[in-house]
C-alpha positions in Angstrom: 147.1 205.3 106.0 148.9 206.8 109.1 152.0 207.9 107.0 149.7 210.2 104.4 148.4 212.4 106.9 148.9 216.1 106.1 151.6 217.4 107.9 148.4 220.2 108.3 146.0 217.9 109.8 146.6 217.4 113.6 146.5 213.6 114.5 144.9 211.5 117.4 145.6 208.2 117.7 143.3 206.7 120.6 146.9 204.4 122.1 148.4 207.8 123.0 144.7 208.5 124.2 144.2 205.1 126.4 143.1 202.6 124.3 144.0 198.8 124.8 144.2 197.1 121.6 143.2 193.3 123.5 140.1 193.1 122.5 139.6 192.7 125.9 138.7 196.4 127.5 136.3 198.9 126.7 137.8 201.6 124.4 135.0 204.0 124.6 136.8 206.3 126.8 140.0 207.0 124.4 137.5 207.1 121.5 135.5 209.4 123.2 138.6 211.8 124.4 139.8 211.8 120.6 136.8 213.3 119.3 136.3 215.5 121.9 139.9 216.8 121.0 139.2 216.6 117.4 136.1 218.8 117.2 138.5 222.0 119.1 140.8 221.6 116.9 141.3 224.4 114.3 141.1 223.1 110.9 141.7 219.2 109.7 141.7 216.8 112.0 142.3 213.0 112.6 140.9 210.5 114.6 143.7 207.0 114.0 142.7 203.6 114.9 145.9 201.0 114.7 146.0 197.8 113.6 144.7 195.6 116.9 141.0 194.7 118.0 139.1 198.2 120.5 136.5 196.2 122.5 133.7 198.8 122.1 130.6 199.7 123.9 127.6 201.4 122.6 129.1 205.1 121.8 127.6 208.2 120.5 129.4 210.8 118.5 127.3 214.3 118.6 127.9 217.1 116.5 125.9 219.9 118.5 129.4 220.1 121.1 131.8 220.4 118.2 133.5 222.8 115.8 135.2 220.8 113.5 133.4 220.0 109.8 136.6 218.1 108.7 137.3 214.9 111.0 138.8 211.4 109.8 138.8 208.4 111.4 141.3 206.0 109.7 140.6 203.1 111.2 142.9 200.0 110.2 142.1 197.4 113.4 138.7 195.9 114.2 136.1 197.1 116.7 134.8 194.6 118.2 131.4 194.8 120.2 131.4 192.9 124.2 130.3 189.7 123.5 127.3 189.4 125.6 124.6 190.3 122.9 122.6 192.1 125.4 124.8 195.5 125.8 124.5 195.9 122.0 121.1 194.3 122.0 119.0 196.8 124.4 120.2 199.6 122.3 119.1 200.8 118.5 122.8 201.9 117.9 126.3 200.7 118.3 128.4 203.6 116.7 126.4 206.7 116.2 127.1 209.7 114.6 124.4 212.5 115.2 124.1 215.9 113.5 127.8 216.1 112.2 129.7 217.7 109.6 132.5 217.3 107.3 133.3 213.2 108.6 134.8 210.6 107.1 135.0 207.2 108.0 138.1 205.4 106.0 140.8 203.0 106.1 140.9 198.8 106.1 139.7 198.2 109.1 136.2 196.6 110.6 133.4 196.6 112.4 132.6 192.9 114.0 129.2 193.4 115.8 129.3 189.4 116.8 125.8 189.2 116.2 125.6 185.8 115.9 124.6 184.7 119.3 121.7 186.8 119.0 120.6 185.8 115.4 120.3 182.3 117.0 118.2 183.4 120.1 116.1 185.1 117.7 115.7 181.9 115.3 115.1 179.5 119.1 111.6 179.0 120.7 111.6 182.2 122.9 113.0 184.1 120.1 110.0 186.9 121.0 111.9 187.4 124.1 115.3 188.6 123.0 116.7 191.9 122.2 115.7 193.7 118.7 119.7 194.2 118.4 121.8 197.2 117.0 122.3 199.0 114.3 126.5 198.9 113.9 126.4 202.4 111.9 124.4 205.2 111.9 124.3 208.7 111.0 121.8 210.9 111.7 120.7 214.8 111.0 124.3 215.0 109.6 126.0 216.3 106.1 128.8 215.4 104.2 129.9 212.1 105.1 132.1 209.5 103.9 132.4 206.0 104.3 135.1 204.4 102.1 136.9 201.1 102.5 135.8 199.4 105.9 134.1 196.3 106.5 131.2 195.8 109.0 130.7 191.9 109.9 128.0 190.6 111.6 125.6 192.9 112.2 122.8 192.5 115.0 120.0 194.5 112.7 121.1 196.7 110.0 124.6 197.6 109.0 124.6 200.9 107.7 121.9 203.3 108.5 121.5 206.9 106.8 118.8 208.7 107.9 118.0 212.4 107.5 121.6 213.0 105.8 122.5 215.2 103.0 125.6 214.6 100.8 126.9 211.0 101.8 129.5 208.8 99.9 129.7 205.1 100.7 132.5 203.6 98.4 134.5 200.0 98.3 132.5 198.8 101.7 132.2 195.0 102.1 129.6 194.1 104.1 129.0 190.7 105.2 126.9 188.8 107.1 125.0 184.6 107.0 123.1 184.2 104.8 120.3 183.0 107.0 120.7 186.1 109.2 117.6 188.1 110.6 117.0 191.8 109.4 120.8 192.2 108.6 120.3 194.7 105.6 123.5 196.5 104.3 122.6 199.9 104.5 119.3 201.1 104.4 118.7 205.0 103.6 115.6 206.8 104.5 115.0 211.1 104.5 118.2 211.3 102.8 119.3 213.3 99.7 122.7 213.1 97.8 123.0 209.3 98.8 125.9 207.4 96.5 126.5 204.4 97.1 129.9 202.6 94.7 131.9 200.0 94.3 130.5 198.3 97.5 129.7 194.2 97.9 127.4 193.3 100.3 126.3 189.7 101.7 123.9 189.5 104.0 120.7 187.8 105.4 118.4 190.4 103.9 118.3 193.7 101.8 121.3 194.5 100.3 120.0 198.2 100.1 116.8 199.2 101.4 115.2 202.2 100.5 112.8 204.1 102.7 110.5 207.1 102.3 111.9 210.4 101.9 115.4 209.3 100.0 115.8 211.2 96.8 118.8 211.5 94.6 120.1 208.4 95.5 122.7 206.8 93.1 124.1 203.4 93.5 126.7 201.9 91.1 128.5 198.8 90.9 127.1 196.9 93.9 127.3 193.3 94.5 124.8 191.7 96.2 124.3 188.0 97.3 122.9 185.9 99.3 121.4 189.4 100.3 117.7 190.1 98.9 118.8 192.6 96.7 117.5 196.4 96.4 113.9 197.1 98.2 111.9 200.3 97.7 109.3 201.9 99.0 109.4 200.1 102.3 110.0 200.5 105.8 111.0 197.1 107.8 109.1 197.6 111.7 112.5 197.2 113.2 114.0 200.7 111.4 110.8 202.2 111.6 111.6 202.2 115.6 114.7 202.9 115.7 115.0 205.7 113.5 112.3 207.3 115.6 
């Protein structure tokens, strides 16, 4: 993906910016400082993520401090989440995108959430006492998005979220999860418009696609879905309800 970057588009790579690709050390930081450099920049911009595992800690990207409405992140290694299940767990969101413009998320890579260790605390005898968990995804108050070709795996709550969005393309995602998994839905979308969702497979624990009030033009094509519950409507699961709050 690196190697069909417009000569126009200025590139970021977060190993020039810091990042260790162990697994091992928290990437925020570089991720952080590439965005941040990104949204100066004057016209296309790109935000690269080699092949390697970028331990990463709860991160917010925010639109209101940038200038940029064309930013890609081509990611082609796997984020990886700290695997105590508590720093994801006490938050709604792992990777956040608020009120942005103009990004796409693209490339082979992943998203591993290791959300295992709290689907079992959950599913144990003081599972009233862990953390809700974290939404891997989500993109809020924001327009023309993309999210074409990654895979999120193991999800503490929801996958994908899209909530008051306008214009977003989700294409050839694989999302997977156990089957037996608590509240892992695929993407849910909720006071959206302009939602297509293509070419994606999905297998989770719950919804593969939940829809929530205030979606409208919402297309999906050519989604597989199982073990996941298939397509809800009309609803709102108490765990999104608070988070999207």
């Amino acid at each position: 993906l690196t190697s069909s970057i417009s000569a126009a588009t200025k590139a970021y790579n977060v190993l020039e910016l810091g990042a260790k690709p162990t697994g091992l050390t928290d990437t925020s930081t570089a991720f952080l400082s590439a965005w941040e450099a990104a949204c100066k920049t004057n016209g296309s911009a790109s935000i690269t993520v080699p092949k390697g595992r970028y331990l990463l800690h709860p991160i917010e990207f925010r639109g209101s401090d940038c200038n940029n409405n064309d930013i890609t992140f081509y990611i082609d290694g796997t984020i990886v989440a700290p695997l105590d299940y508590h720093v994801l767990g006490r938050v709604d969101r792992w990777v956040w995108f608020d009120r942005v413009s103009g990004v796409t998320i693209a490339g082979h890579g992943f998203f591993d959430a290791k959300g295992t260790s709290l689907w079992n605390c959950k599913k144990g005898k003081n599972g009233d006492k862990c953390p809700r968990g974290s939404t891997t995804l989500t993109f809020t108050s924001s327009n023309n998005i993309v999210i074409k070709g990654i895979t999120s795996l193991n999800s503490q709550l929801y996958h994908i979220v899209i909530n008051v969005c306008k214009d977003v393309l989700i294409e050839a995602v694989k999302i997977r999860a156990a089957g037996n998994s608590p509240n892992t839905d695929g993407i849910h979308v909720q006071e959206s418009s302009g939602v297509n969702i293509m070419n994606t497979k999905v297998k989770t624990g719950d919804d593969c696609v939940s829809i929530g009030p205030g979606a409208k033009n919402l297309w999906i094509e050519r989604i597989s879905c199982g073990p996941s519950h298939g397509i809800r409507y009309g609803t709102t699961h108490p765990y999104i309800s608070s988070v999207l709050q």
